[in-house]
C-alpha positions as CSV (number, residue, x, y, z in Angstrom):
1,X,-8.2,21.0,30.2
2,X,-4.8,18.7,30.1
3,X,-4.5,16.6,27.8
4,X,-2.6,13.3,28.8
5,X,-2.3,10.3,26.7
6,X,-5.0,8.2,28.1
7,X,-6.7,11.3,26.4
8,X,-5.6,10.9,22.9
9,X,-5.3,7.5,23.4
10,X,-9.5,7.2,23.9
11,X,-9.5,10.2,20.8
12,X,-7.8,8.1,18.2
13,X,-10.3,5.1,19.3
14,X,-13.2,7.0,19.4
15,X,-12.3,8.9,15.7
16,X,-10.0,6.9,13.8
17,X,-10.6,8.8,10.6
18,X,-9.5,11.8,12.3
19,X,-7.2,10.4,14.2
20,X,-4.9,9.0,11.6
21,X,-6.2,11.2,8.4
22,X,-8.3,10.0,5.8
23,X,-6.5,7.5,2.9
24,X,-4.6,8.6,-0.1
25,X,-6.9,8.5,-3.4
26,X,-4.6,7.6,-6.1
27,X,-7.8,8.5,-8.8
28,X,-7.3,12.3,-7.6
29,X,-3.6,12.6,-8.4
30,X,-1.8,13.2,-11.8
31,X,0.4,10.1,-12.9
32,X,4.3,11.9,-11.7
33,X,2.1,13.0,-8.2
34,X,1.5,9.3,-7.1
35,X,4.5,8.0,-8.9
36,X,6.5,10.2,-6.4
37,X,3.8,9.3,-3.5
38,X,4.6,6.0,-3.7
39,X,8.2,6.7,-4.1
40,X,9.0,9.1,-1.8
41,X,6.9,7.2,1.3
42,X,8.1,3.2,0.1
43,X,5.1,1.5,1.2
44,X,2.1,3.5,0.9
45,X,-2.0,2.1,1.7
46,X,-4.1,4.1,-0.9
47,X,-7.1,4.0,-3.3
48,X,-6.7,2.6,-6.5
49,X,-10.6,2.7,-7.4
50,X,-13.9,3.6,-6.4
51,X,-17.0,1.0,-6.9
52,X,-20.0,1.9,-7.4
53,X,-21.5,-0.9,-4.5
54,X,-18.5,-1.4,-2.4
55,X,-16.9,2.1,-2.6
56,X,-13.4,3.3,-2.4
57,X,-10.7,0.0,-2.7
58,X,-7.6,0.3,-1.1
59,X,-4.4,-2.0,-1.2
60,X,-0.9,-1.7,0.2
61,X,1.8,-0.1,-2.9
62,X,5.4,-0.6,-2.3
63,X,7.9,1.3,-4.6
64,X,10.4,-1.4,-4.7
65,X,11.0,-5.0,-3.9
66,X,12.9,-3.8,-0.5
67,X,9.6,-2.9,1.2
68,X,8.4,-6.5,0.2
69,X,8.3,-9.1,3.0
70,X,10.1,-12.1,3.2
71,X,8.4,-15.3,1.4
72,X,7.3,-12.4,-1.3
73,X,7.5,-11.3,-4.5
74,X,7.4,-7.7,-5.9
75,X,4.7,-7.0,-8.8
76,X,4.7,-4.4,-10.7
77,X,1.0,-2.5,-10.6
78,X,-0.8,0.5,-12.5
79,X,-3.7,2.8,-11.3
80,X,-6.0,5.1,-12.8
81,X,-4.9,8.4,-12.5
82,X,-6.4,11.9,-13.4
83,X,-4.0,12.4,-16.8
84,X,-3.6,7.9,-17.0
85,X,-5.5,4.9,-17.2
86,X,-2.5,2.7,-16.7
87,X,-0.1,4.8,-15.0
88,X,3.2,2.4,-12.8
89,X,3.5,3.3,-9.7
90,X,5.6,0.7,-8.5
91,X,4.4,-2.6,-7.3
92,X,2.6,-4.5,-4.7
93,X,4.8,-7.7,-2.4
94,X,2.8,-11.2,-3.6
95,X,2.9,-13.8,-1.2
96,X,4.7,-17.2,-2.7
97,X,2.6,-20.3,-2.8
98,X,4.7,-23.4,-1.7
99,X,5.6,-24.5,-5.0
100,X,8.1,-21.3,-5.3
101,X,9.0,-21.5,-1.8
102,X,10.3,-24.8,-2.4
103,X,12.2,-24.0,-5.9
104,X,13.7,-21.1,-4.2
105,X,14.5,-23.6,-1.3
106,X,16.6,-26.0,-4.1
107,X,18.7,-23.0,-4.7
108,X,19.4,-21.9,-0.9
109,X,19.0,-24.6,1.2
110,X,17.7,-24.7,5.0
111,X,19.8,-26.8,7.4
């Protein structure tokens, strides 16, 4: 059989999970293993938790304020780990409400 990319194209929407590989689970590594996860990637989607009603939560992990978006702010976040309940593993980019868009407009104006 050849495969063309119309092919893969109806694979990957057909089986995304195996398409594009399952998530990260930050709860499975050791503290230094997601640290440098995070790290070495920059912006990473992972677990952080699993719920007992809604299941694995996943949220977008950035290792620095570079990977952040314009009109956001880098927080600094921790996750359960295997060997940590609080271990840093950089941040994540919260957006600004318009009351810091505007004080951060005083200091560089828009003409």
């Amino acid at each position: 059989m050849k495969v063309t990319p119309a092919l893969v194209a109806l694979s990957a929407l057909a089986f995304p999970s195996a398409a594009f590989g399952q998530l990260p689970d930050l709860t499975t590594m050791t503290c230094q293993q997601a640290t440098a996860f995070v790290a070495a990637r920059g912006s990473v989607t992972a677990i952080y938790e699993h719920h007992p009603a809604a299941g694995p939560l996943y949220k977008r992990f950035v290792a620095s304020k570079r990977y952040c978006p314009f009109r956001t702010e880098f927080k600094r976040r921790s996750v359960r780990t295997i060997d940590s309940p609080n271990c840093i593993i950089g941040g994540v980019c919260k957006e600004l409400d318009d009351d810091e868009i505007d004080e951060i407009n005083w200091w560089f104006p828009v003409f």
